[in-house]
N, C-alpha and C positions, 0 to 999 in steps of 0.2 A: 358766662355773661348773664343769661335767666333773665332774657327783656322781651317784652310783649311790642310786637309792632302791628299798627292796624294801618290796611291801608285802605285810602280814603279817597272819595275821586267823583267826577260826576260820571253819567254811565257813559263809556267809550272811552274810557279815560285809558283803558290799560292795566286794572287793579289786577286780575287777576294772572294776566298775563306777567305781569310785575314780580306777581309770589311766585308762579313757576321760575323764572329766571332769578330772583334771588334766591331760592331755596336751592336752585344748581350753583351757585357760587359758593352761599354758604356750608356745602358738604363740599367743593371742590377745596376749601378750606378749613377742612377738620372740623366743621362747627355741626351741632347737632339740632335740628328743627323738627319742629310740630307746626301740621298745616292745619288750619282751622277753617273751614266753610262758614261762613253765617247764611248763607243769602238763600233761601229756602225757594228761590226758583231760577235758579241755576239750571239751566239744561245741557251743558257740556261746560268741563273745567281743564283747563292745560294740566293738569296737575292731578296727580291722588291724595285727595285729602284724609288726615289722619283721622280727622273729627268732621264730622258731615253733619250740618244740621237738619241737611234735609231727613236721615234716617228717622228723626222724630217732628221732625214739621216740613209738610211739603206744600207747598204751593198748590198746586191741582189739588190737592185731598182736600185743604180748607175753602177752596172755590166751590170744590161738590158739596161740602157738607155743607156747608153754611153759604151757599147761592152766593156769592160773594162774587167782584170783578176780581182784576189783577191786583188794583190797587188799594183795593178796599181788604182783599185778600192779604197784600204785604203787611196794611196796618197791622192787622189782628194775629199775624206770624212774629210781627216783629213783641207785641205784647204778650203773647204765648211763650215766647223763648226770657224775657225780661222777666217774667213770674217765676220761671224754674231754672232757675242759675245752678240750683247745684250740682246736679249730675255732671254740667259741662265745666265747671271749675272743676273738680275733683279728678273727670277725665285728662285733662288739661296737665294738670298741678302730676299726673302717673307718669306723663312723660318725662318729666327732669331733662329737655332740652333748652340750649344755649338760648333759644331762640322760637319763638313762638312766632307764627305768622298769620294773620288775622286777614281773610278777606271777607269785606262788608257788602252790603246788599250793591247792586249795581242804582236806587234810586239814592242817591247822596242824602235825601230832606227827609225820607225813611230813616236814617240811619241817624244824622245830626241831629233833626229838628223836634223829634219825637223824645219825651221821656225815657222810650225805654233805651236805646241807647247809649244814653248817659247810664243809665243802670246799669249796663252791659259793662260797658269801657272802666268803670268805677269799682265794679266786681269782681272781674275776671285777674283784674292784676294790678290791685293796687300800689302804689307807687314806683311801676316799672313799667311802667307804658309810654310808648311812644306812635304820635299818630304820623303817620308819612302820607301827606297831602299829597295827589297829583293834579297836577295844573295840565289841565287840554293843550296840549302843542300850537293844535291851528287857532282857538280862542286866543293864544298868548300873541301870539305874531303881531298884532298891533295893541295898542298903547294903553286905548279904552278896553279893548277886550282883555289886555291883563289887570289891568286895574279891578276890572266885574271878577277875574277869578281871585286875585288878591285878598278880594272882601269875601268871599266865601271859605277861603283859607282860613281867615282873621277872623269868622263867626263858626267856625268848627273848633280853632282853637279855644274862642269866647264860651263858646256851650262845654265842652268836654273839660274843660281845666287841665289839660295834658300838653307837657312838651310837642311842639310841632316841628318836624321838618319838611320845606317843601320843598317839590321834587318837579320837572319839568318833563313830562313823562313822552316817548317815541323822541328823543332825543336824533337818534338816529337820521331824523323825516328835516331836522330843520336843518338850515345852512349855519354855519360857523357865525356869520356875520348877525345873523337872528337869534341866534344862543345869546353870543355877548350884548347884543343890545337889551334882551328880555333881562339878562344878568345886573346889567346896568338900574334899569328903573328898578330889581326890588333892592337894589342895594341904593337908591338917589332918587327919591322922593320927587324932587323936585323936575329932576331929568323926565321923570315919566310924567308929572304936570305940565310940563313945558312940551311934549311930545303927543299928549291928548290936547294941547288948546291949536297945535298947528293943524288939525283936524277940523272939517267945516263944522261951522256952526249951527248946533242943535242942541236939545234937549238933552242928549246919552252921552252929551259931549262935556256938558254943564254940569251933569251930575258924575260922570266918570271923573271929571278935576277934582268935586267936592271930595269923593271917594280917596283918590291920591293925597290928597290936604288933611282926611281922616287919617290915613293909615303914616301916616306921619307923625302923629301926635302919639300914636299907640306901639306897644312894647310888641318887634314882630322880628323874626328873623329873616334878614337884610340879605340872605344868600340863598338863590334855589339851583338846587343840583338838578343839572340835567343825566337824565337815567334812559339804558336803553336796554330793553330785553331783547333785543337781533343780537347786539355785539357785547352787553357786559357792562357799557359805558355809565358810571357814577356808583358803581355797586358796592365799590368799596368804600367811596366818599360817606354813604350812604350806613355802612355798619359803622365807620368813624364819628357819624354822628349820633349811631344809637349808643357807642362807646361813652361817650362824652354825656349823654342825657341822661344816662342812668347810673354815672359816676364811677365805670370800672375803669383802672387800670393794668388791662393785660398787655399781654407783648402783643407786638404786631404781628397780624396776622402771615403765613406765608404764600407769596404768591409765583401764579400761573404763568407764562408767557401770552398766552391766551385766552380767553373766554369759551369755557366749552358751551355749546347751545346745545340745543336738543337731540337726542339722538350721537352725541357725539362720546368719545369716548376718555377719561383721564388718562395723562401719559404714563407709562408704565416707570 
């Protein structure tokens, strides 16, 4: 398959959790992955990353050397790795897996809003990339609050020029009747205008309508998968749609009765 997926989120979103729990599906189904670290101040990861950026840019080292806070620190990590692509594409490009998985720094405006970024996502894999947005669970639960995560979907997708899919991430947390409703507004514009104005009247209420009224007009993908790293749940929705974005047609994949999670074991 040979597709780059980044996932994308604001922090607490689940990203990295994410990767671990896809990268156990996609080996519980013959596919072959490369984990990739970006996030240079990571302190504990579910996961053994193949590619570690902190090995050459750590967080704490650029804070000592250069007096620097946390965040003044991410900048100038995040510009440090933008300058010197190539050792990390080359590393990358050695692995020859199906599947490349990309987890990004945990500050979202680090990763999007900064030039280097777009360098990154531009360089590492050009025109086989797809970014998988997570949308915050409890943000999503009412109308205005999915609409603010919407628009930062739709300005991830606007800065990177990459196929998006977005994803509704701890699936597992919300109720069946709150999945289908969140399902409803990115797919009915209207629905979720008409479900922010029955909300009181305010300022966040006036501008979350204008927001749904924008993303009406603009070219977005109308369905968000809900995904759940406890049970499995969207994971193969999920490769169907990197299938589709990067234009292969292989056979369908073979599956599981269940979702192995952590610690668990494939059946013989």
């Amino acid at each position: 398959m040979d597709a780059t997926v980044y996932f994308v989120g604001t922090a607490g979103a689940g990203k990295s959790t994410l990767v671990a729990a896809y990268d156990r599906w996609a080996k519980q189904h013959g596919l072959s992955t490369t984990l990739v670290n970006l996030d240079p101040g990571a302190e504990a990861l579910p996961y053994e990353p193949d590619i570690d950026i902190r090995d050459t840019v750590r967080l704490t080292d650029i804070m000592e050397e250069h007096g620097l806070g946390p965040n003044g620190a991410q900048v100038a990590a995040a510009d440090m790795i933008a300058l010197d692509l190539t050792d990390l594409v080359e590393e990358i490009g050695s692995y020859r897996a199906d599947l490349t998985l990309v987890d990004t720094p945990g500050q979202l405006e680090l990763f999007v809003f900064r030039a280097a970024g777009k360098h990154i996502v531009e360089t590492i894999a050009p025109q086989r990339s797809v970014v998988a947005y997570l949308l915050d669970p409890f943000l999503a639960r009412t109308a205005s609050g999915f609409a603010s995560q919407l628009m930062l979907a739709a300005t991830t997708h606007f800065r990177f020029q990459e196929p998006l899919v977005p994803l509704l991430s701890k699936g597992d947390v919300l109720e069946e009747e709150t999945m289908q409703t969140i399902q409803q507004w990115a797919a009915d514009a209207e629905a979720l205008e008409a479900d922010i104005l029955r909300d009181e009247p305010s300022m966040n209420r006036e501008m979350a309508a204008h927001v749904a009224r924008l993303l009406d007009t603009m070219e977005h993908e109308p369905h968000v998968i809900p995904v759940s790293s406890a049970d499995g749940l969207g994971l193969e929705e999920l490769y169907a749609q990197v299938q589709s974005v990067v234009g292969e047609r292989e056979e369908s994949t073979p599956e599981y009765d269940t979702f192995l999670g952590p610690g668990q074991e494939e059946p013989a």
